[in-house]
Residue, then its C-alpha position, 0 to 999 in steps of 0.5 A: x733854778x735854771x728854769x726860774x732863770x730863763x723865765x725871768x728872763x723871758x718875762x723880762x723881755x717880753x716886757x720890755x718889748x711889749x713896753x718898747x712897741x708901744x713907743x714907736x720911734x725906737x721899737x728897733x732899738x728898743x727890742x735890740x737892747x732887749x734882747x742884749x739885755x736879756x742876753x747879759x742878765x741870762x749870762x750873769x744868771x748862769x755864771x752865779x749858778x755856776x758859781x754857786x754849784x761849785x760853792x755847794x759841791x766844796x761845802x758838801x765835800x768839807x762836811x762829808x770830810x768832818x762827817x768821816x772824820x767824827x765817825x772814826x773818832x767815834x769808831x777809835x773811841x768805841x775801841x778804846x772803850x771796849x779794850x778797857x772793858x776787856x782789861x778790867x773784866x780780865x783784872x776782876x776775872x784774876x782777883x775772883x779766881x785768887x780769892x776763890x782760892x784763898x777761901x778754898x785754903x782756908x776751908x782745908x785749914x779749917x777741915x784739917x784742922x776740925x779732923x784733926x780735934x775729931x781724931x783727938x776726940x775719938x782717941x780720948x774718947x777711946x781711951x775713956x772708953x777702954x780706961x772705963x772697960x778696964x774698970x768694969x773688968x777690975x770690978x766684976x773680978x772683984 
């Protein structure tokens, strides 16, 4: 930018001197005001360069600023988010383990129960057995 400045410049009055030399009645004044012209425009060049530097460092600071504060938004929500996931993996992990334990209470119920119509069983079964030996017996004796 500075370079483009400067080489205006240059440009400028070497053009203005080249145009005032040929005018020979004022070539003193002429080349003078040139170089005072010259002088201002490369003034007012750099004063606009550094003006708009300065708005470019401001502007770059406001958007690394909002840059930093989305990133932590993103960061607070990623958190946010994980802390749910833990509580609703921990809630899931509770309602698996009652479960499993209802079911195991079941599974005994029903065992005791299917033993106990098994020991019933077996005692009647028994009982047929011996009323039925008992028989035998009377009728061998007989």
């Amino acid at each position: 930018m500075k370079k483009l400045v400067l080489s205006t410049a240059l440009v400028l009055a070497l053009g203005v001197s080249l145009t005032s030399c040929r005018d020979t009645k004022k070539t003193g004044e002429t080349v003078g005001d040139a170089v005072e012209a010259t002088g201002d425009a490369i003034n007012n060049a750099a004063d606009k360069t550094a003006e708009a530097a300065g708005n470019a460092v401001d502007g770059a600071k406001e958007v690394a600023s909002d840059v930093a504060e989305g990133a932590k938004d993103a960061a607070n929500s990623a958190v946010d988010a994980a802390g749910n996931a833990v509580d609703a993996t921990k809630e899931a992990a509770g309602k698996a383990v009652d479960a499993a334990g209802n079911a195991i209470d079941k599974a005994a119920d029903k065992t005791a129960e299917a033993a106990g119509k098994a020991v019933d069983a077996t005692k009647e079964a028994a009982k047929d057995a011996g009323n039925a030996v008992k028989n035998k017996v009377k009728e061998a004796a007989h």
